[in-house]
C-alpha angles and dihedrals in degrees: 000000000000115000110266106244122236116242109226118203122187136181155114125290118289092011088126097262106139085040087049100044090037093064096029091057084050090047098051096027092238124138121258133243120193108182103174087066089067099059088040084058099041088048081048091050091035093049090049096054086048093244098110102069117088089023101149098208086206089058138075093200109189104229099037102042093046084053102046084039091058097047086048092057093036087060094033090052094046090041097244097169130069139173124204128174116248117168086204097066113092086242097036086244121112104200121203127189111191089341097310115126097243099168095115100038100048082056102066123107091256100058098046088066093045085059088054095054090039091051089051088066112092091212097050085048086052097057097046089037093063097043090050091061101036079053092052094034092124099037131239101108141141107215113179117176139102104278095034101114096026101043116000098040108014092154099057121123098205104069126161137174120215122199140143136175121297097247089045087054096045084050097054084055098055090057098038081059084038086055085052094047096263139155109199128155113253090212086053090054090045095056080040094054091042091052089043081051096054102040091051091051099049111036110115097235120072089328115198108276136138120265110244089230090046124107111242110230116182109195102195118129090354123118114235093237079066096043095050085041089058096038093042096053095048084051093053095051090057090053091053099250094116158044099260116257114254 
């Protein structure tokens, strides 16, 4: 029986991708990746051991990077993290460290920027990195991050590329923090998303960009049940289900 492929989805914050992935991985059957989660989880466990303020995401600096480095592998060699599905997360994904439900605290805005510094350290990427494709080692998996089609999972033949306008993607924000019970500005997450953008775009190590082989899917103005229409269809034909998409 062929190897099932990895779907690689790749874009910037708040362009739909763990509601995507989420119901595309149900749709298919395939397992789900969220790799965002992960750095969420190492900046939590970073912030809590003081090392995340005055990371400078441009910058490799020696002493901060080899400490968060080595608290990244520590929890990555003990498997520290797990995912587990829950319908009744926000985001359907239900997020342990060292067996602590983190799921609430690795989504505030805080934390959201601290997975961008830790993801800028080349050792911290090395150690996720491992465990992702350990992880996706048989196929069948639905990866969704910033890197997935142009580092972690360069090969695969099922790349898309998520993005939305800036407002639409604010604006998702501010109800994913309404759904927890959060009163945020939108103004404020649109000045946050805009700085993600930039610092993710700019760091020196696997910034976001699209893969030159991976579909580009703007999800402005479009309903999920269209989107995963479009993206399952394009699955299927590289499984061999279907006619490919033209």
């Amino acid at each position: 029986m062929p190897r099932l492929p990895i779907v690689a989805i790749d874009g910037p914050a708040g362009a739909g991708k763990s509601t995507i992935a989420k119901h595309l991985a149900a749709r298919l059957n395939f397992i789900l990746l969220d790799t965002g989660a992960l750095y969420r989880t190492i900046a939590l466990a970073a912030a809590r051991a003081g090392l995340l303020e005055g990371i400078d995401p441009n910058s490799d600096h020696e002493d901060s990077s080899a400490t968060i480095t080595a608290l990244a592998e520590a929890i990555a060699e003990r498997n520290g993290i797990s995912l587990e599905q829950d319908p009744e997360q926000p985001k359907g994904l239900r997020v342990r460290l060292d067996g602590e439900d983190v799921s609430g605290a690795i989504r505030a805005p805080e934390m959201s920027m601290g997975a961008s510094r830790v993801s800028a350290i080349a050792g911290v990427r090395e150690s996720l990195m491992n465990l992702q494709r350990s992880i996706a080692k048989n196929g069948g998996v639905v990866a969704e991050g910033r890197d997935m089609g142009t580092v972690v999972f360069p090969d695969s033949v099922a790349k898309f590329f998520l993005t939305a306008s800036l407002e639409a993607r604010a604006e998702r924000r501010r109800l994913e923090f309404v759904e927890r019970g959060e009163d945020i500005d939108l103004e404020e997450i649109k000045k946050n998303v805009a700085q993600r953008d930039k610092q993710d775009s700019e760091r020196a190590i696997a910034p976001l960009k699209r893969a030159n082989d991976a579909a580009l899917i703007d999800s402005t103005g479009r309903s999920i049940d269209h989107i995963l229409e479009e993206m399952e269809e394009r699955v299927r034909a590289v499984m061999g289900h279907d006619e490919s998409p033209s």
